[in-house]
SESE-24951 format. One record per residue (C-alpha): residue number from 1; x, y, z. Coordinates in nm, 4 decimals. Layout:
N
{NUM; {X; Y; Z}};
...
END
This chain:
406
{1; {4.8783; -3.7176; 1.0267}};
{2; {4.7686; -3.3845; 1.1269}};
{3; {4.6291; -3.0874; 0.9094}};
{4; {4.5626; -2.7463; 0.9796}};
{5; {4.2408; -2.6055; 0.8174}};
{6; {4.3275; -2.2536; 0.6602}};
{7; {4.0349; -2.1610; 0.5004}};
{8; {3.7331; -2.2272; 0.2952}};
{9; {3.6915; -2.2620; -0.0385}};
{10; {3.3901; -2.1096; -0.2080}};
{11; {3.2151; -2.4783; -0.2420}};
{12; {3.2526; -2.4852; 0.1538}};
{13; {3.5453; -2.7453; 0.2166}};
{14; {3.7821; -2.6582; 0.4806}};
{15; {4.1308; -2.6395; 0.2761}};
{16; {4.4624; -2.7442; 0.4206}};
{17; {4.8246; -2.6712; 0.2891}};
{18; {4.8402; -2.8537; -0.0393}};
{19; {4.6330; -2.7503; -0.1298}};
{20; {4.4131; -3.0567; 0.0688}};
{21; {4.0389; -3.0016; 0.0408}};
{22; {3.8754; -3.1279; 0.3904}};
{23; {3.4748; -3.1831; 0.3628}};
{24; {3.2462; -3.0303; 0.6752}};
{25; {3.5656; -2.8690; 0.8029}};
{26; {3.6011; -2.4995; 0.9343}};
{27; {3.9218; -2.2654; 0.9265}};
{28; {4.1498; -2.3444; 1.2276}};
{29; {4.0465; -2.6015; 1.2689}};
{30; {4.3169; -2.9434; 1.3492}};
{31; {4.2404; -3.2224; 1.1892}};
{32; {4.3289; -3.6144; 1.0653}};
{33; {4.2665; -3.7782; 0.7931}};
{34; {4.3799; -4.0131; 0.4897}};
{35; {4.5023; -3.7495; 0.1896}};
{36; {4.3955; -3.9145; -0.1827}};
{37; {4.5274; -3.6578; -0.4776}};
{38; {4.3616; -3.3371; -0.3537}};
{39; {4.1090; -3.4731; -0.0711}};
{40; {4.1402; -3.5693; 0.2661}};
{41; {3.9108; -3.8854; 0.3674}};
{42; {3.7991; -3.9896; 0.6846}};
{43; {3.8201; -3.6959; 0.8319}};
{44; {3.8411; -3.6506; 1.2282}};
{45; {3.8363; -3.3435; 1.4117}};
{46; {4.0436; -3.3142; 1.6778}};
{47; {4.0402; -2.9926; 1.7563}};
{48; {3.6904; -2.7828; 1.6762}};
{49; {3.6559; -2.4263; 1.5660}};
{50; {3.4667; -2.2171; 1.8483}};
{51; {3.2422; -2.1924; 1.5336}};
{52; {3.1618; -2.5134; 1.5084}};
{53; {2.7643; -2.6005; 1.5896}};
{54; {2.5298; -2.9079; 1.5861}};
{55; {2.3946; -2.9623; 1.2854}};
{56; {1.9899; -2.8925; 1.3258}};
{57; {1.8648; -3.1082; 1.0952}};
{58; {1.9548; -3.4864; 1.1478}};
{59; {2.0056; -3.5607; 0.7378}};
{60; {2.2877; -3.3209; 0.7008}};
{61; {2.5991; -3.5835; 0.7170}};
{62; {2.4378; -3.7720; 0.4432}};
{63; {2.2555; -3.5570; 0.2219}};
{64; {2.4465; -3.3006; -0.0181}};
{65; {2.1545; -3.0227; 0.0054}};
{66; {2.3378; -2.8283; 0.2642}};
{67; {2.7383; -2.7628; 0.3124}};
{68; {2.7470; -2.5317; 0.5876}};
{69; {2.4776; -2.6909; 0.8864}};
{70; {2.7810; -2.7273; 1.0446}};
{71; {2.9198; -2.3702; 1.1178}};
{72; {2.7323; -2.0913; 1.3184}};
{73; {2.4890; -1.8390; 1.1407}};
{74; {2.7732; -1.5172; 1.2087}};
{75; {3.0192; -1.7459; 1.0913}};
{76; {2.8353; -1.8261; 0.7561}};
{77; {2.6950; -1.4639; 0.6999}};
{78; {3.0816; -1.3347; 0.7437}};
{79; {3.2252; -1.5754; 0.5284}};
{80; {2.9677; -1.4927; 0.2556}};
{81; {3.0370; -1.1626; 0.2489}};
{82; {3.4184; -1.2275; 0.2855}};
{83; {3.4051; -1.3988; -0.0453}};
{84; {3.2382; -1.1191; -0.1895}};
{85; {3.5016; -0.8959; -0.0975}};
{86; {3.7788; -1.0803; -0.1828}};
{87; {3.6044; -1.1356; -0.5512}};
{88; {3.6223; -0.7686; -0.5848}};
{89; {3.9523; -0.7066; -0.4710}};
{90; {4.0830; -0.9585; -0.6933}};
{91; {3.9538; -0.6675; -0.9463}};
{92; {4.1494; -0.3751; -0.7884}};
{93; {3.7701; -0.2965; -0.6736}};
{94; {3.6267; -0.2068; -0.2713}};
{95; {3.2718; -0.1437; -0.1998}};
{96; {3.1098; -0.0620; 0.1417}};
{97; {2.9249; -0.3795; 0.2680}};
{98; {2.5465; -0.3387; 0.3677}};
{99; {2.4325; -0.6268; 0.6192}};
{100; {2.3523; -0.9245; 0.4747}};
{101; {1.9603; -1.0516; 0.4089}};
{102; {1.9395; -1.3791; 0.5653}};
{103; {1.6350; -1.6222; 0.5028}};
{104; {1.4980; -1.8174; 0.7856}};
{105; {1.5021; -2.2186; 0.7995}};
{106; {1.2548; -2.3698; 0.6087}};
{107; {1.1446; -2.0885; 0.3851}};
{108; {1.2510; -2.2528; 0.0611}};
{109; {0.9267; -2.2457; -0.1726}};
{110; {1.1359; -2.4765; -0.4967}};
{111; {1.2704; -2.7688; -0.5084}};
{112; {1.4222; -2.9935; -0.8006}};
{113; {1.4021; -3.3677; -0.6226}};
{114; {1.5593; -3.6423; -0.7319}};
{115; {1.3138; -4.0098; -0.7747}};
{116; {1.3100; -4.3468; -0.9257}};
{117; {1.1750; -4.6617; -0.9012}};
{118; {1.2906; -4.9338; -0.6584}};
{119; {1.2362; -5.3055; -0.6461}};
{120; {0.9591; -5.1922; -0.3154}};
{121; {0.7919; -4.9131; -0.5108}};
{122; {0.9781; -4.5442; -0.5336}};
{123; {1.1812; -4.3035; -0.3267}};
{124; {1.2700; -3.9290; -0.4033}};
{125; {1.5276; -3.7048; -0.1798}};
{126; {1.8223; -3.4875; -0.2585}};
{127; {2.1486; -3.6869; -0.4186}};
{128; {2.3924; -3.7715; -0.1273}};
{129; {2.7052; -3.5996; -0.0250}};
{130; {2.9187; -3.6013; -0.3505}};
{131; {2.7834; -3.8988; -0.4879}};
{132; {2.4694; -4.0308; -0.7308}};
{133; {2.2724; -4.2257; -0.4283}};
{134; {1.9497; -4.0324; -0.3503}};
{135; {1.8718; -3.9369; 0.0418}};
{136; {1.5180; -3.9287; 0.1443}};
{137; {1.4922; -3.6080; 0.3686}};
{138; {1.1439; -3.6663; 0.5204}};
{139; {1.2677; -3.3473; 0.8179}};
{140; {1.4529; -3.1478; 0.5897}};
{141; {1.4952; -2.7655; 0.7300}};
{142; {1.5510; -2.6089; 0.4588}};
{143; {1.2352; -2.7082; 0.2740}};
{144; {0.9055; -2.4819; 0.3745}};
{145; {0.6496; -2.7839; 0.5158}};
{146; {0.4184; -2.7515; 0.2615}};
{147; {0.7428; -2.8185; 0.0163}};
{148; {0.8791; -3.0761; 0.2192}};
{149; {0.4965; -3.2583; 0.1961}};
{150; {0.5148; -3.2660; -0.1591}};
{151; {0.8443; -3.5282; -0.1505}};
{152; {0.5670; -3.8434; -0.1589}};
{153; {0.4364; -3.7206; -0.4596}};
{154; {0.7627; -3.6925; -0.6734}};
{155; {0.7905; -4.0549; -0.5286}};
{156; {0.4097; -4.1923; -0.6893}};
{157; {0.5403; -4.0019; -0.9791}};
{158; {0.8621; -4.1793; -1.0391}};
{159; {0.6354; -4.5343; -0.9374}};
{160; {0.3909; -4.4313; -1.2472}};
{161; {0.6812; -4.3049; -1.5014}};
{162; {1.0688; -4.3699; -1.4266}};
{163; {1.2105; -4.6003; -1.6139}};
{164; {1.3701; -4.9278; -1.4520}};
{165; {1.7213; -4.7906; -1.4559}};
{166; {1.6880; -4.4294; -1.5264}};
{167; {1.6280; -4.1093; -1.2663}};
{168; {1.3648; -3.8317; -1.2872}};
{169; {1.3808; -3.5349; -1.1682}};
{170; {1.0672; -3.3372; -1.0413}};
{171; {1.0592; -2.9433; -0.9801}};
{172; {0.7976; -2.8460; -0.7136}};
{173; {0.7440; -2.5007; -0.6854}};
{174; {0.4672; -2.3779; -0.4143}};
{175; {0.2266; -2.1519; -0.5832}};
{176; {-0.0893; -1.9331; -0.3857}};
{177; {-0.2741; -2.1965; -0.5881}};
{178; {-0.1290; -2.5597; -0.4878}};
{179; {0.2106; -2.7153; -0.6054}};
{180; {0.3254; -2.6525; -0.9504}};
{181; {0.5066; -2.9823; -1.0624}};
{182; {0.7405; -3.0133; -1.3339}};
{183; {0.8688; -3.3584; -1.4112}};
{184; {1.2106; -3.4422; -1.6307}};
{185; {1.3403; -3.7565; -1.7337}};
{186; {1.0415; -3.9952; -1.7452}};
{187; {0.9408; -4.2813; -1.9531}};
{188; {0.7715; -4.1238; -2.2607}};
{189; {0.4188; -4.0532; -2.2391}};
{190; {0.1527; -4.2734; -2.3894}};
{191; {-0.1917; -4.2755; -2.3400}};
{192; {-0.2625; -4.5201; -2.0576}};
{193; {0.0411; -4.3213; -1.8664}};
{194; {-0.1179; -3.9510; -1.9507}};
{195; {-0.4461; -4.1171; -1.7736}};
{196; {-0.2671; -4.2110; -1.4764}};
{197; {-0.0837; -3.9321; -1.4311}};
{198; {-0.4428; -3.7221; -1.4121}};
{199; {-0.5347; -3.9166; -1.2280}};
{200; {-0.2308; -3.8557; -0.9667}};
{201; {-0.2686; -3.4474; -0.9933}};
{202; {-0.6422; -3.5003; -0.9406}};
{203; {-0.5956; -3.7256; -0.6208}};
{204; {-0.3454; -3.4781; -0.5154}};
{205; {-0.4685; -3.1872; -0.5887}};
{206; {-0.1890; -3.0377; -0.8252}};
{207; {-0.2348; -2.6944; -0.9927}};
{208; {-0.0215; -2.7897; -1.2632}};
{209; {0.1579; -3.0767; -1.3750}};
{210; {0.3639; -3.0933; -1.6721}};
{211; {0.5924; -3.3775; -1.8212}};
{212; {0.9207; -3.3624; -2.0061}};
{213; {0.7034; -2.9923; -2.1456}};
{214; {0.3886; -3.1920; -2.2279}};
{215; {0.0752; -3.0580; -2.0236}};
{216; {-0.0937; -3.3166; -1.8002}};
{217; {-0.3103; -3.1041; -1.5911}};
{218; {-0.3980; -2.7621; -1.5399}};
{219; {-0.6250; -2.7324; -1.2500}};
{220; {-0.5742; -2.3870; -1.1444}};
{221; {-0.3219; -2.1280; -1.2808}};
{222; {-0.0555; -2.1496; -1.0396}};
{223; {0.0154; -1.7598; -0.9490}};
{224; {0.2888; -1.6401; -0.7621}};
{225; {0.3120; -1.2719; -0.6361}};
{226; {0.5786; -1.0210; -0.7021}};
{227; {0.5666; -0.7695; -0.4417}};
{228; {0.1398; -0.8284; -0.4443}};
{229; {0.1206; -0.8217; -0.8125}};
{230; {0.0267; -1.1689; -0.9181}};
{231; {0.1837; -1.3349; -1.2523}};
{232; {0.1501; -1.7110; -1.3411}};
{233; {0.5116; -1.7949; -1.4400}};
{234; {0.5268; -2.0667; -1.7082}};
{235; {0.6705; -2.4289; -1.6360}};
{236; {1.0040; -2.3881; -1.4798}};
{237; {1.0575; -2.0779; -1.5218}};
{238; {1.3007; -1.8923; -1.2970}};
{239; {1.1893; -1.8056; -0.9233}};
{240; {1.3873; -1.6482; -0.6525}};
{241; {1.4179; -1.9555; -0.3956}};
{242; {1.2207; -1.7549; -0.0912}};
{243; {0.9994; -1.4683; -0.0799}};
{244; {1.2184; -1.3530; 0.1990}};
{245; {1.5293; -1.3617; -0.0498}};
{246; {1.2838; -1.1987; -0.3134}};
{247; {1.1446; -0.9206; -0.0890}};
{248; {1.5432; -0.8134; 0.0141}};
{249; {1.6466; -0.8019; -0.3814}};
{250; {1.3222; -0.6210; -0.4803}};
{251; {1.3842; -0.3664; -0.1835}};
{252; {1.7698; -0.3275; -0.2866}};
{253; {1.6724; -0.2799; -0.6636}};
{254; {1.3727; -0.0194; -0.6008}};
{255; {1.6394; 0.1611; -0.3498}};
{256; {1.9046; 0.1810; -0.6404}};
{257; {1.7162; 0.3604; -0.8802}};
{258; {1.4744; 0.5238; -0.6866}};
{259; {1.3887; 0.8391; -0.9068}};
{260; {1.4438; 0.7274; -1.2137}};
{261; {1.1311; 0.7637; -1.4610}};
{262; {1.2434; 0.5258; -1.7212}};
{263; {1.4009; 0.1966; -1.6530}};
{264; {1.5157; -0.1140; -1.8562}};
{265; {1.5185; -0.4979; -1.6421}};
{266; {1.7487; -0.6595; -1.8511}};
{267; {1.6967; -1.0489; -1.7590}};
{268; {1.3747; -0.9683; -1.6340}};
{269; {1.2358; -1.3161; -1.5795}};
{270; {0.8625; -1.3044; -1.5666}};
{271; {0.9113; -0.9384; -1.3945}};
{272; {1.0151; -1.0703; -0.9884}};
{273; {1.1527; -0.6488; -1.0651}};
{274; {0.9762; -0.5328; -1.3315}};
{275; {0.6387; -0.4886; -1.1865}};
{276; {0.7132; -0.3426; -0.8450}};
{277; {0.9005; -0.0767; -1.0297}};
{278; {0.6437; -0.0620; -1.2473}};
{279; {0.4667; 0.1578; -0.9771}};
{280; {0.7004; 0.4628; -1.0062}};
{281; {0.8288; 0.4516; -1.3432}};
{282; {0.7959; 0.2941; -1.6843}};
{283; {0.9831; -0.0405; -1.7104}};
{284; {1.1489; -0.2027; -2.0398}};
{285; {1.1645; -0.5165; -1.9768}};
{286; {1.4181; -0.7384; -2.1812}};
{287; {1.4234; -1.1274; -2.1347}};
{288; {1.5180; -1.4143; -2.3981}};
{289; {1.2340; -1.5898; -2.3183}};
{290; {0.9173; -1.5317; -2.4563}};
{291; {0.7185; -1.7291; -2.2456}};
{292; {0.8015; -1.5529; -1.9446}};
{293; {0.7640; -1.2628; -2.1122}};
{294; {0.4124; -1.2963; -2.1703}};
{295; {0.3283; -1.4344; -1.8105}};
{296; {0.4958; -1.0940; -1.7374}};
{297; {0.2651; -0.8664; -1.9323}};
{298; {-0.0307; -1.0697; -1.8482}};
{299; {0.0173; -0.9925; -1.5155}};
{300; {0.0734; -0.5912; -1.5942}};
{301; {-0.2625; -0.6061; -1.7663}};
{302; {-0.4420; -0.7116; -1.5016}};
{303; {-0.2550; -0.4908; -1.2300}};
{304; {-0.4011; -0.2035; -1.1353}};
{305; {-0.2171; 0.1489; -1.0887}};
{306; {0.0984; 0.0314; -1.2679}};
{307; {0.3026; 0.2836; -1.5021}};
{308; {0.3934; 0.1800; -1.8835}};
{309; {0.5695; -0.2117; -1.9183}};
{310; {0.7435; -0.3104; -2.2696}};
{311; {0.8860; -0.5728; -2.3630}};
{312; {1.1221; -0.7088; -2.5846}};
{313; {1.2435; -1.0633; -2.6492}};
{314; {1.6157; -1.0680; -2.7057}};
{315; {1.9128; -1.2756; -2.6437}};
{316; {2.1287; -1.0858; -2.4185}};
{317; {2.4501; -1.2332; -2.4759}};
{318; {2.4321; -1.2721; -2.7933}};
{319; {2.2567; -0.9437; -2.9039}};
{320; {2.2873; -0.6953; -2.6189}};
{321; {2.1584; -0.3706; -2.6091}};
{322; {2.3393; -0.0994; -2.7733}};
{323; {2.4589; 0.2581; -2.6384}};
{324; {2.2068; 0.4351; -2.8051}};
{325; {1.9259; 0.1864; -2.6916}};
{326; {2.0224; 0.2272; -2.3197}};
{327; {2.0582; 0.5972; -2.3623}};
{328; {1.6813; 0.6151; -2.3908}};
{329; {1.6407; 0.4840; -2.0276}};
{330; {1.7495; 0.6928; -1.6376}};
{331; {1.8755; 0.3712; -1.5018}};
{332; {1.8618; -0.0057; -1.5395}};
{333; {1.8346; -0.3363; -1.3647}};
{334; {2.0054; -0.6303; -1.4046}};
{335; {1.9708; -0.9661; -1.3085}};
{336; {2.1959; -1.1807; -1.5009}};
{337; {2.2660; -1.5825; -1.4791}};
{338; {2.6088; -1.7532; -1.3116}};
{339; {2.8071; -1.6449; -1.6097}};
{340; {2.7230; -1.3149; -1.5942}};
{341; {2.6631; -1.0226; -1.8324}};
{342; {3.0092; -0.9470; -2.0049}};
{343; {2.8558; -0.8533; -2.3273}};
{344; {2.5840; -0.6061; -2.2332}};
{345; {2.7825; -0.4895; -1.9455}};
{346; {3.0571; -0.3503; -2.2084}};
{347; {2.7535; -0.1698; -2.4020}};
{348; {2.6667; -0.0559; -2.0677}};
{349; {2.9959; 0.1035; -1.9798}};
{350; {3.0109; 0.2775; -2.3536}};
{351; {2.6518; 0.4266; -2.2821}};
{352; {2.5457; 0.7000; -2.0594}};
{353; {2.3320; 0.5734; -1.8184}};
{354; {2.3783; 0.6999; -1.4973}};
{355; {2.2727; 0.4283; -1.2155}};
{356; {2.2415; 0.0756; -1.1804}};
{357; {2.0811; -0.1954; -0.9715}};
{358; {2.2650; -0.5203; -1.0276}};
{359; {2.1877; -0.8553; -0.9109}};
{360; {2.4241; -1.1257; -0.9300}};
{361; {2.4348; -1.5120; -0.8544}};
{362; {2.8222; -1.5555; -0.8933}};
{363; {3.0467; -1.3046; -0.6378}};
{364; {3.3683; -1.3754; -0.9569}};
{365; {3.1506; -1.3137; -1.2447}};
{366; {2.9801; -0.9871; -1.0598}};
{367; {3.3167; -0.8130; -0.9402}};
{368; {3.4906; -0.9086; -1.3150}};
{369; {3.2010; -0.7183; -1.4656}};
{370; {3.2235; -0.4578; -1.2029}};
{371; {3.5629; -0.3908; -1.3028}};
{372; {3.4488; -0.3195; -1.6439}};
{373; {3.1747; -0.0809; -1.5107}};
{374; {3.4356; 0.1366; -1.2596}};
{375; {3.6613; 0.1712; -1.5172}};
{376; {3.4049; 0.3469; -1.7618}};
{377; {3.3428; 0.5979; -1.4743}};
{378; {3.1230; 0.4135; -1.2560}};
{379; {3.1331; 0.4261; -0.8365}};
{380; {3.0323; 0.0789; -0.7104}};
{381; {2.7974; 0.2799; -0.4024}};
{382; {2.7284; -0.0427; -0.1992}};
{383; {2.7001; -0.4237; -0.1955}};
{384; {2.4444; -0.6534; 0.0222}};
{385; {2.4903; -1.0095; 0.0620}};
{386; {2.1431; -1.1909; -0.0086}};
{387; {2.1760; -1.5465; 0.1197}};
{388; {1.8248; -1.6976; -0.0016}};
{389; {2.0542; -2.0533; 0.0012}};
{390; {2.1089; -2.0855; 0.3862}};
{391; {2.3427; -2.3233; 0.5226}};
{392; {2.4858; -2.3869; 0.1133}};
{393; {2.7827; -2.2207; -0.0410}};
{394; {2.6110; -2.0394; -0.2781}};
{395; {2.6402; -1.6577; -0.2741}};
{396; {2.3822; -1.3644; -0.4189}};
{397; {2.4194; -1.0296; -0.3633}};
{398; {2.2576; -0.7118; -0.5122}};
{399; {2.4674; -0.3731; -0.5930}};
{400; {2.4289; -0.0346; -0.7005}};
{401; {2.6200; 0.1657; -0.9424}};
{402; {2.6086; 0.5306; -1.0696}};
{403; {2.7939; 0.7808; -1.2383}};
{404; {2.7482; 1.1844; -1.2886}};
{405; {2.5775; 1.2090; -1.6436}};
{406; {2.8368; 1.2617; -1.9378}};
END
């Protein structure tokens, strides 16, 4: 039987009338296949969208890093922002669209890999299309090289520590001083393991390894730099997923609230925004975690030329700040996680802050606490798509609001 592919649906599947959700499938696209509750398998194109492209890299039919490989770069860029729009007009809200930030192939500096053992020795990869198998990607292009190189040694890691039946995963993060390596989900460390796992960083030359939080091996800091300034982030913390992606977020954030002499970051991180403003105004800098928080004012210390940074360890959701906290500040950024910021955002709206730089992970969460912000007298000024996860379905985007003072 044939289908008709209407749309997309914001995890990337072409979508039929059904609804009938059709994997690596594009919108008008005519197509067969065998329909199983809500999915069509075995899917066969028999008619292609004059979007339609090769897939560059030769893993992407089997491995689930990437959705999109399959659709052009204009075709991906207006679909992002299409979902964007559509999020905010679900609210009742419009916003003028700034082009969208785009970051090359291979220009992905983390990566969370999946490993374990096998009866030959180890393997490590990205888990297959919707399914727990794990895909070795040894010409993955969406890795940068020096990423991609570090696959073989989440591979001798899971041969020294995964258990027999159990998977590990291991974040690599390039650094300015080697690969930082964080391992979950390994056998419990012991002594002759901790010895061979040295052993491993040394032969390697890892900056840092760490397992399941224990410290292995610190062999250099591993810094990263935040618009030139560097910090060394703790293990795991949060890191924008390219310095391309980072450099278009900073850029949109210093635009927003250019002027402004006092600003709060409210989910500052370890500062990816609060030391680049730093250089025009003093920053406030609000995070729940303390240890990022403290690779964050390490690194103001040893900046030079930098205004005033604070900060404050607080949970956000659960204890946002208050209209007569934000009062004290000309403008804020914010950089919440998928869920969002409904709690501080309502403080927000009862305060009288004037402008706003807002960065957002989830296009629903962002226009639902837009909606919240426009209604307290807010204009939503403009919105730019920042697609750090090229060729996936996931959306960022930064914003800026304002408001004549009350």
């Amino acid at each position: 039987m044939e289908y008709l592919i209407q749309r997309l649906g914001h995890q990337g599947d072409g979508i039929a009338e059904g609804p009938l959700f059709a994997p690596l499938t594009l919108p008008g696209e005519v197509v067969t296949g065998r329909a199983e509750a809500d999915r069509l398998h075995d899917v066969r194109i028999v008619t292609p969208s004059e979007h339609r492209v090769a897939p560059p890299c030769r893993h992407f039919k089997s491995c689930g890093g990437c959705q999109l490989m399959h659709a052009s770069d204009a075709f991906v860029a207006g679909w992002k922002q299409e979902v964007v729009t559509r999020a905010l007009q679900a609210q009742g809200l419009a916003a003028p669209m700034r082009p969208i930030a785009t970051s090359p192939p291979q220009s992905r500096r983390r990566a969370t890999f999946s490993a374990r053992r096998t009866k030959k020795g180890a393997m490590a990869g990205f888990h297959g299309r919707a399914s727990g198998v794990i895909v070795e990607i040894p010409d993955c292009h969406l890795l940068h090289p020096d990423l991609l190189a570090a696959r073989p040694v989440a591979a001798a890691l899971a041969a020294l520590g995964a258990s027999r039946k159990g998977e590990m995963a291991v974040q690599v993060t390039l650094s300015e001083d080697g690969l930082d390596v964080v391992v979950t989900g390994g056998k419990p460390l012991d002594t002759d393991l901790e010895v061979a796992l040295a052993a491993l960083a040394g032969r390697h030359d890892l900056a840092r390894l760490v397992w399941d939080r224990d410290p292995i091996v610190l062999r250099s800091p591993p810094g990263q730099r935040f618009d030139g300034l560097r910090v060394v982030p703790p293990p795991g913390a949060f890191l924008q997923a390219t310095p391309q992606g980072e450099r278009a977020l900073t850029h949109a954030m210093t635009e927003a609230v250019a002027g402004a002499r006092r600003i709060a970051d409210l989910f500052a991180g370890c500062g990816t925004f609060s030391l680049p403003l730093a250089r025009h105004a003093d920053v406030h800098a609000v995070e729940g975690g303390g240890e990022m928080l403290a690779a964050l004012d390490a690194g103001w210390r040893h900046a030079e030329g930098l205004k005033k940074i604070t900060t404050e360890t607080r949970d956000l959701f659960r204890n946002p700040l208050l209209p007569d906290e934000l009062n004290r500040f000309d403008a804020l950024v914010i950089d919440p996680p998928r869920a969002g910021a409904e709690a501080q955002v309502a403080r927000i709206a009862d305060s009288r802050v004037p402008i706003i730089g807002f960065v957002s992970c989830n296009p629903v969460t962002f226009a639902r606490d837009a909606a919240v912000l426009v209604r307290a007298g807010f204009a939503l000024d403009w919105v730019q798509v920042v697609d750090q996860f090229r060729w996936s379905s996931h959306i960022e985007l930064a914003a800026r609001f304002s408001r004549a003072h009350m």
